[in-house]
N, C-alpha and C positions, 0 to 999 in steps of 0.2 A: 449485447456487449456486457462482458460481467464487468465489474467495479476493478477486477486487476487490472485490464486492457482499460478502462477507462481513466484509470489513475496514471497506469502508462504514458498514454496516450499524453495526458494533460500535465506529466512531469516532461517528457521531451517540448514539447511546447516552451515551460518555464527554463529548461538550460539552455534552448536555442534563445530564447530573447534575456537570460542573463548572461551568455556568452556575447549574445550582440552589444553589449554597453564595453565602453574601452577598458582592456587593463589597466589596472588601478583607480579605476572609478570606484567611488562609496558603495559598498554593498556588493558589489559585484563577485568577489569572492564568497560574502555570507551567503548570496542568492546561491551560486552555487554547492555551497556545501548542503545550505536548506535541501537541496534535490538528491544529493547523494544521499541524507539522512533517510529523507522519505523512502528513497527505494530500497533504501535496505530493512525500513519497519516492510513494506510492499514485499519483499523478500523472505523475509520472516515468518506472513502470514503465508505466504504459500508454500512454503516447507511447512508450515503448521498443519493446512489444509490437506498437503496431499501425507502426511503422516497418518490424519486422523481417516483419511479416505481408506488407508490401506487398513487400519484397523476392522472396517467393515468386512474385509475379506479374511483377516484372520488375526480374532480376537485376544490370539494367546499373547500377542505380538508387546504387548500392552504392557506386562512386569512391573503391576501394580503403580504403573502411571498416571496420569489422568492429561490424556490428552486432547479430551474435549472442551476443558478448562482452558488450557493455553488459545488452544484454537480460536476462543469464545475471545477472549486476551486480544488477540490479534484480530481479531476482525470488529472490535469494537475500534480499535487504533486507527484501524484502515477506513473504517466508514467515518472517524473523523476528519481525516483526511482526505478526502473526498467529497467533505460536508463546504470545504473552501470554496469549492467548483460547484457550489449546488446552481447559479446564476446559468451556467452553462448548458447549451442543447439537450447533451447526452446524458445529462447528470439525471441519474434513475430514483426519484422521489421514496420507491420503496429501500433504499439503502437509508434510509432515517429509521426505520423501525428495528 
């Protein structure tokens, strides 16, 4: 399981039980914005990732970017976010390093 599907995974979990608390219960709206947030930092890294992927296949692509920095950016974002669920089954120990 990579840490995308894992974070996946563990963000539908959090909207399905902050949709289960009633409208207009305290936090119920922030709970869910928290998840929209997330997937779109989640979203972020994987336009990151699959940008810097395509760069292996052709370098020219690049136009004096640095896209291995953003990438670096976003996958430290995402392994913190992920670091919440470390308690969890699936939560992959090497995503701290």
């Amino acid at each position: 399981m990579t840490i995308v599907e894992f974070l996946s995974a563990r963000l539908d979990e959090d909207e399905r039980a902050s949709k289960a608390v009633p409208v207009g219960s305290r936090g119920r709206e922030r709970a869910l914005a928290e998840v929209a947030a997330k997937r779109r930092i989640l979203h972020g890294y994987a336009q990151a990732h699959s940008t810097s992927m395509r760069l292996l296949e052709s370098p020219s692509a690049v136009n004096g970017a640095d896209p291995w920095s953003e990438l670096l950016a976003w996958r430290l974002a995402v392994k913190y976010l992920a670091a919440v669920y470390r308690s969890h089954p699936e939560y992959d120990r090497s995503w701290e390093q």
